[in-house]
mmCIF file of the N, C-alpha and C atoms, coordinates in Angstrom:
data_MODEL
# 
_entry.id   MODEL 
# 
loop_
_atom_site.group_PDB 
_atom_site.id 
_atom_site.type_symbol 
_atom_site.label_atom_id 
_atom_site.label_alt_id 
_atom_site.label_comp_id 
_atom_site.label_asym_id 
_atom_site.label_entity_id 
_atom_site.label_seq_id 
_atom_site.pdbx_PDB_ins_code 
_atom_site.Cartn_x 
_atom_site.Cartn_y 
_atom_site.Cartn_z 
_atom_site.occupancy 
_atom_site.B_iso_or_equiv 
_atom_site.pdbx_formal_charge 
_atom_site.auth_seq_id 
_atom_site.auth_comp_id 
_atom_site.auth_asym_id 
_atom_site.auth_atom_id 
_atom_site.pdbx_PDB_model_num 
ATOM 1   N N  . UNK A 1 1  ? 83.479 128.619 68.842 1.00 0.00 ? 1  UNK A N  1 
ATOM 2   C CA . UNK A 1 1  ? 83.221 129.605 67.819 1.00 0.00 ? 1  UNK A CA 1 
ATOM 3   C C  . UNK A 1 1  ? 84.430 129.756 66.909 1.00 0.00 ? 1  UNK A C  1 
ATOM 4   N N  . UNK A 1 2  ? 85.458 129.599 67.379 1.00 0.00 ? 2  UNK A N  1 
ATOM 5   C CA . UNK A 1 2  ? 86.714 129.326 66.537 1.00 0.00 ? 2  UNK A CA 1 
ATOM 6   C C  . UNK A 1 2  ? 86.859 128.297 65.707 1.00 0.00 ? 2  UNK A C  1 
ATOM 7   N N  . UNK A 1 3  ? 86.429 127.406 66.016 1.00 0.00 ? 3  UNK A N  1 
ATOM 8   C CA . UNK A 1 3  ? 86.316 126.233 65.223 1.00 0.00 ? 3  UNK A CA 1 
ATOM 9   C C  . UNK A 1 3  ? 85.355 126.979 63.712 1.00 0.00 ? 3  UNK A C  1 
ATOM 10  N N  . UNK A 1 4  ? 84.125 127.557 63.972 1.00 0.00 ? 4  UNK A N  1 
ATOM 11  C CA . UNK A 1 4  ? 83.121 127.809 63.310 1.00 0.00 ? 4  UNK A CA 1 
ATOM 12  C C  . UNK A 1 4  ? 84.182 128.793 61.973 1.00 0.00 ? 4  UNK A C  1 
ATOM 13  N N  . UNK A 1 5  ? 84.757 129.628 62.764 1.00 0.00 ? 5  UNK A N  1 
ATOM 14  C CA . UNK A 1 5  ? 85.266 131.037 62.011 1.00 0.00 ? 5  UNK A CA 1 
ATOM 15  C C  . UNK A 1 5  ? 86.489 130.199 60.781 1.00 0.00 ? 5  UNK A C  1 
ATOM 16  N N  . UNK A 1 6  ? 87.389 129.452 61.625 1.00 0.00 ? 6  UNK A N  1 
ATOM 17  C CA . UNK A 1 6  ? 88.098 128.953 60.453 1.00 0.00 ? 6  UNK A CA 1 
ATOM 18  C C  . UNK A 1 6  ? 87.653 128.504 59.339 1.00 0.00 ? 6  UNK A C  1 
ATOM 19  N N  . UNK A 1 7  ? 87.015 127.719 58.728 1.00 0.00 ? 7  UNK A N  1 
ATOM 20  C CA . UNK A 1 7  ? 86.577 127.594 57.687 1.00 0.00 ? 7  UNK A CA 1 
ATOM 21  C C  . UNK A 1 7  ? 86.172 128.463 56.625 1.00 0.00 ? 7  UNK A C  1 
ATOM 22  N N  . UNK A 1 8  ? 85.802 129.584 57.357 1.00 0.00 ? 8  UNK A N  1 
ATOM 23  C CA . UNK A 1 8  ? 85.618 130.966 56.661 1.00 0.00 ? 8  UNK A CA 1 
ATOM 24  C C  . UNK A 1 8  ? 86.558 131.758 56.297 1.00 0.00 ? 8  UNK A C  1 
ATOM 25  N N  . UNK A 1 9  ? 87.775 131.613 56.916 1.00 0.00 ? 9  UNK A N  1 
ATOM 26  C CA . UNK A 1 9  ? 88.646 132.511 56.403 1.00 0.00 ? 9  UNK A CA 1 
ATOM 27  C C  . UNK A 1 9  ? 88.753 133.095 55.150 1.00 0.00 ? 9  UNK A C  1 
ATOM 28  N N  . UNK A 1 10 ? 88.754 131.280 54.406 1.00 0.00 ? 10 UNK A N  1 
ATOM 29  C CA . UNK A 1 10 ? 89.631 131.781 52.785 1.00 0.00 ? 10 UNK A CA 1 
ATOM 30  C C  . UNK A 1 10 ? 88.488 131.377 51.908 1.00 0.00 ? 10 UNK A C  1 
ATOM 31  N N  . UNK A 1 11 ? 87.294 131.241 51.789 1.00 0.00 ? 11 UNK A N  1 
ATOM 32  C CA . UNK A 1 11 ? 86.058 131.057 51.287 1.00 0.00 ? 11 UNK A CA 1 
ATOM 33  C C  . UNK A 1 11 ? 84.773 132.169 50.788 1.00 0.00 ? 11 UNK A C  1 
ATOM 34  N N  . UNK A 1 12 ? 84.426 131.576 50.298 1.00 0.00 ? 12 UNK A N  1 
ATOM 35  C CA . UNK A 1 12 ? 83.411 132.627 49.774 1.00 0.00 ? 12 UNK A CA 1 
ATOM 36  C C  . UNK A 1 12 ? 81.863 131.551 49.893 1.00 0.00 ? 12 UNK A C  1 
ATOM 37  N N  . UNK A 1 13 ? 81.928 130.339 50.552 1.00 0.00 ? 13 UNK A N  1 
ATOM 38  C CA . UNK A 1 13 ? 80.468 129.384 50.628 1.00 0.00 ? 13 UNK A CA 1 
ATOM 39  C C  . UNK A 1 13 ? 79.755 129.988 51.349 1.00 0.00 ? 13 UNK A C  1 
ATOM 40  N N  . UNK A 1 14 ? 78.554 130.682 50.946 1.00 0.00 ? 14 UNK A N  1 
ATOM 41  C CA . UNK A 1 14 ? 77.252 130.941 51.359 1.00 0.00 ? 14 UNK A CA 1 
ATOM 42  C C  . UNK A 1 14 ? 76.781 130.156 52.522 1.00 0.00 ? 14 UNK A C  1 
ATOM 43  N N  . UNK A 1 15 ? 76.618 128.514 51.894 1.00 0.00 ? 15 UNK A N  1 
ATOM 44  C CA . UNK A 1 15 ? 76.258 128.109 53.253 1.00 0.00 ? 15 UNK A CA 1 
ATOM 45  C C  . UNK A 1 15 ? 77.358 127.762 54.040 1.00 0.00 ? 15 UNK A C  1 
ATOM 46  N N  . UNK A 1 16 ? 78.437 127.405 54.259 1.00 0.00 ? 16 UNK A N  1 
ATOM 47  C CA . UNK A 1 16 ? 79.355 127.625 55.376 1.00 0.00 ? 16 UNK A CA 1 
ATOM 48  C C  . UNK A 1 16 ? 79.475 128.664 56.014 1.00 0.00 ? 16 UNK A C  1 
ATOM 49  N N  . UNK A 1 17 ? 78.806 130.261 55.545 1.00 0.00 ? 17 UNK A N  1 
ATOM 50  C CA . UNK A 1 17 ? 79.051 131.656 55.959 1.00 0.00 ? 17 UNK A CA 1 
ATOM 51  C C  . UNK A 1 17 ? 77.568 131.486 57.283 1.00 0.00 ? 17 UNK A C  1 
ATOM 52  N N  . UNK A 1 18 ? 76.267 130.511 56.392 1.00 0.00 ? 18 UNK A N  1 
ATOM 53  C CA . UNK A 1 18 ? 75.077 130.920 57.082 1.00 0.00 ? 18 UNK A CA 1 
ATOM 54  C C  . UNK A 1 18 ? 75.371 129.586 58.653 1.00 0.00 ? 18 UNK A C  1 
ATOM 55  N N  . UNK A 1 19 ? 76.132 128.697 58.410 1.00 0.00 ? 19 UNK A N  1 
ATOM 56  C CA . UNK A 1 19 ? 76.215 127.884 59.355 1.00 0.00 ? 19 UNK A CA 1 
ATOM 57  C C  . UNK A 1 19 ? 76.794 129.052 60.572 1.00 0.00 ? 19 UNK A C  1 
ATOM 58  N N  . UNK A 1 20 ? 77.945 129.552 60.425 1.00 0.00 ? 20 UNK A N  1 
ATOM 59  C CA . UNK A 1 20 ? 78.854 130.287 61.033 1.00 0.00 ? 20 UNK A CA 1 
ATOM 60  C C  . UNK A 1 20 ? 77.999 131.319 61.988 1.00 0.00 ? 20 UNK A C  1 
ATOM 61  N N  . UNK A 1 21 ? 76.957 132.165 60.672 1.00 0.00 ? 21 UNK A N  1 
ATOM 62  C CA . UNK A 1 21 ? 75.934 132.825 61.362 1.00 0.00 ? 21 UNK A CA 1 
ATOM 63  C C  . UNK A 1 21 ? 75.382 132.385 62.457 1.00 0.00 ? 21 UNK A C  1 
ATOM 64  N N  . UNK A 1 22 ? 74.612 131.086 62.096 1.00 0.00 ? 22 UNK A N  1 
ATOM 65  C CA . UNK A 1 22 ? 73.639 130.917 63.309 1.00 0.00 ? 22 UNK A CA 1 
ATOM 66  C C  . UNK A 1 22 ? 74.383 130.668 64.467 1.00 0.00 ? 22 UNK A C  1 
ATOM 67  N N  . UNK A 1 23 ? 75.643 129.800 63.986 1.00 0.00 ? 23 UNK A N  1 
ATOM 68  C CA . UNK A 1 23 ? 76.305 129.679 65.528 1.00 0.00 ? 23 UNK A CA 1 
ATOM 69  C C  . UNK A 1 23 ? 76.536 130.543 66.328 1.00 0.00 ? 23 UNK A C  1 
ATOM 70  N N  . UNK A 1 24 ? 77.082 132.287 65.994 1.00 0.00 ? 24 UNK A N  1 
ATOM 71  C CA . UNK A 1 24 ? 77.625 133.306 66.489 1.00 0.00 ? 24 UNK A CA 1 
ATOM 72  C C  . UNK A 1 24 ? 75.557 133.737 67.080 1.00 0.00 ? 24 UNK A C  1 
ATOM 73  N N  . UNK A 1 25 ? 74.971 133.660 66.243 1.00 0.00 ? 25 UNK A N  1 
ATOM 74  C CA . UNK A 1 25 ? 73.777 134.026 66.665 1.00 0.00 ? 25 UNK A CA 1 
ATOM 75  C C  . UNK A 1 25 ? 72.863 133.167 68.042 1.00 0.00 ? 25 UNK A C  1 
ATOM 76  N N  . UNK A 1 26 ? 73.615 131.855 68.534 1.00 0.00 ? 26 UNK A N  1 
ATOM 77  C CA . UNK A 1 26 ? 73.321 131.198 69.182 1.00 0.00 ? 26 UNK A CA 1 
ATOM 78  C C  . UNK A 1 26 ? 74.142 131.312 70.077 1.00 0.00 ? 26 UNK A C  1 
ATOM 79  N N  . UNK A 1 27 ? 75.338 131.842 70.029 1.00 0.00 ? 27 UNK A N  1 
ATOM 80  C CA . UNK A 1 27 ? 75.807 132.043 71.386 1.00 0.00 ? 27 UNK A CA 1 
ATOM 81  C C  . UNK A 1 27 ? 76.600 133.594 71.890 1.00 0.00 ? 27 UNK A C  1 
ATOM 82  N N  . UNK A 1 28 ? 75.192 134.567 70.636 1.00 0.00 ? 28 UNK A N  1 
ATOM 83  C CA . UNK A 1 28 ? 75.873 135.527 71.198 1.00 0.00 ? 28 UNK A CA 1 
ATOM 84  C C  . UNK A 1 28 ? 75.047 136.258 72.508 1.00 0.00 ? 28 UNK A C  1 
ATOM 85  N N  . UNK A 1 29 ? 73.666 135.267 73.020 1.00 0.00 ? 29 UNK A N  1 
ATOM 86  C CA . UNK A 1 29 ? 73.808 136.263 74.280 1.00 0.00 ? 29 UNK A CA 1 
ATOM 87  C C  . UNK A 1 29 ? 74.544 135.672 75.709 1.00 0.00 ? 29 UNK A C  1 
ATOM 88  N N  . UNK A 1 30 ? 74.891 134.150 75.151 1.00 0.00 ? 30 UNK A N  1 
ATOM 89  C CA . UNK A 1 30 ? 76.275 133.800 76.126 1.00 0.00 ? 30 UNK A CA 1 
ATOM 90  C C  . UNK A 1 30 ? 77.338 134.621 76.548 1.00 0.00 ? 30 UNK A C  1 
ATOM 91  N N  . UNK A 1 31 ? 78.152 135.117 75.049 1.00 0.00 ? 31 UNK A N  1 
ATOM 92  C CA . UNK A 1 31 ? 78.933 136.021 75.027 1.00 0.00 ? 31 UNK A CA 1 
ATOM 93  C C  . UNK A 1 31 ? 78.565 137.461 75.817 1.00 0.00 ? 31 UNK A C  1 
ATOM 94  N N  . UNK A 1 32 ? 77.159 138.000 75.666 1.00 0.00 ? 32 UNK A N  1 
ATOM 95  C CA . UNK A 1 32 ? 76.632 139.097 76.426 1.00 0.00 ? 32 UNK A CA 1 
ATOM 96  C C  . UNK A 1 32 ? 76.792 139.065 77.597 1.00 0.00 ? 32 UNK A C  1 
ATOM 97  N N  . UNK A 1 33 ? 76.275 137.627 78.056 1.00 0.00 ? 33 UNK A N  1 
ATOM 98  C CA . UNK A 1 33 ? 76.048 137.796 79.675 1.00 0.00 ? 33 UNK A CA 1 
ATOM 99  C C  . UNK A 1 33 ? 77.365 137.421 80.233 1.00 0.00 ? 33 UNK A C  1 
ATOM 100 N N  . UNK A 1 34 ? 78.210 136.823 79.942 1.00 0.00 ? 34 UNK A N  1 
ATOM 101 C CA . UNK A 1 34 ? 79.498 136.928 80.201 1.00 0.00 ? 34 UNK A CA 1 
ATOM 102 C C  . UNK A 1 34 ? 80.277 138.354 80.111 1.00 0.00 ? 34 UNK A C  1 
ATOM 103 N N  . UNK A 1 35 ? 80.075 138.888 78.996 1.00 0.00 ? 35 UNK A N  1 
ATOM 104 C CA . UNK A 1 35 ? 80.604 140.568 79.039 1.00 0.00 ? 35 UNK A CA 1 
ATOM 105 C C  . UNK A 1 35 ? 80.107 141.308 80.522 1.00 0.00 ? 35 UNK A C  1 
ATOM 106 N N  . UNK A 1 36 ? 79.373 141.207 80.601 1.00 0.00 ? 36 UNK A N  1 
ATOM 107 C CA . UNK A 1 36 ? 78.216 141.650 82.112 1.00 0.00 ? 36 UNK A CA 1 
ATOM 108 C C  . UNK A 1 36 ? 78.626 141.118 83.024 1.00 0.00 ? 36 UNK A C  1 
ATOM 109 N N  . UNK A 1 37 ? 78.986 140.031 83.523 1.00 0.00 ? 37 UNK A N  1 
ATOM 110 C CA . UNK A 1 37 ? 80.010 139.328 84.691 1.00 0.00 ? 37 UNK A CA 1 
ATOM 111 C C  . UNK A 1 37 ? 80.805 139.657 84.793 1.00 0.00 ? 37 UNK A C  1 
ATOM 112 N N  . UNK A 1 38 ? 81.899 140.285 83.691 1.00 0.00 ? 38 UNK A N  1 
ATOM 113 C CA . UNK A 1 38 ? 83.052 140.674 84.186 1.00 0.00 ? 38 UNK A CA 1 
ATOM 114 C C  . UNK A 1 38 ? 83.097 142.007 83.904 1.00 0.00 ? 38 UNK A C  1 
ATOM 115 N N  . UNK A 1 39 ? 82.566 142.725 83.516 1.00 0.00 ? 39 UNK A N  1 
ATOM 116 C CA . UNK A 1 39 ? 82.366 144.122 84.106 1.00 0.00 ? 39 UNK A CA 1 
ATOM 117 C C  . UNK A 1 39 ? 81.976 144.399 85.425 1.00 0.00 ? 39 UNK A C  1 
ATOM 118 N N  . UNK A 1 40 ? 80.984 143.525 85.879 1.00 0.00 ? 40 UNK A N  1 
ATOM 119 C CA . UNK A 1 40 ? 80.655 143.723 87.482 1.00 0.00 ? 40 UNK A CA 1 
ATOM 120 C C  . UNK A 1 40 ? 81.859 143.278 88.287 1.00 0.00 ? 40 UNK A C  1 
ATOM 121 N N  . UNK A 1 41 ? 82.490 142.433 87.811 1.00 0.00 ? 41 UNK A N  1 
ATOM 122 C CA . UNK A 1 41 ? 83.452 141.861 89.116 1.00 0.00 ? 41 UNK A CA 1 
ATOM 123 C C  . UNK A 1 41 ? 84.457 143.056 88.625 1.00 0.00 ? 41 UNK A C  1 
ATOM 124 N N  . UNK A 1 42 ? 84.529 143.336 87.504 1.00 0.00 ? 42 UNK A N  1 
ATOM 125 C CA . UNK A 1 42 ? 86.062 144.624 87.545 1.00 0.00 ? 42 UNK A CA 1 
ATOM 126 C C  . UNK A 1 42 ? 85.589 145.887 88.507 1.00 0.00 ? 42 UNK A C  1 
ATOM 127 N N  . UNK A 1 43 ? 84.328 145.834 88.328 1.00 0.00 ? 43 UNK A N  1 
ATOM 128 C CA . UNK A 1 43 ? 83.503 147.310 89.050 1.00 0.00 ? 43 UNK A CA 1 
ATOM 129 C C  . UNK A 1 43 ? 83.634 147.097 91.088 1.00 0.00 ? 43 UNK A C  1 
ATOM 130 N N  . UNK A 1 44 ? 83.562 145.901 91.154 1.00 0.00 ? 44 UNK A N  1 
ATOM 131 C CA . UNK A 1 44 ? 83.570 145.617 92.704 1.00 0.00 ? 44 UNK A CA 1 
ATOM 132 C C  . UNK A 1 44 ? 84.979 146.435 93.398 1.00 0.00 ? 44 UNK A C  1 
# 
């Protein structure tokens, strides 16, 4: 996802912004269920 975000920094391209989108949108319930794993193991 870092890879994705750099390109965006210093830009204003629409479609480099919508690529960026879908990626964050494709792995954001990765990111979810990972948030949820380590809340449970901090909670143990």
């Amino acid at each position: 996802m870092l890879e994705a975000r750099n390109p965006t920094s210093h830009t204003y391209n629409q479609e480099i912004a919508m690529e960026v989108y879908e990626t964050v949108k494709e792995n954001f319930q990765v990111c979810e269920s990972l948030l949820r794993e380590l809340r449970e193991e901090i909670d143990r």
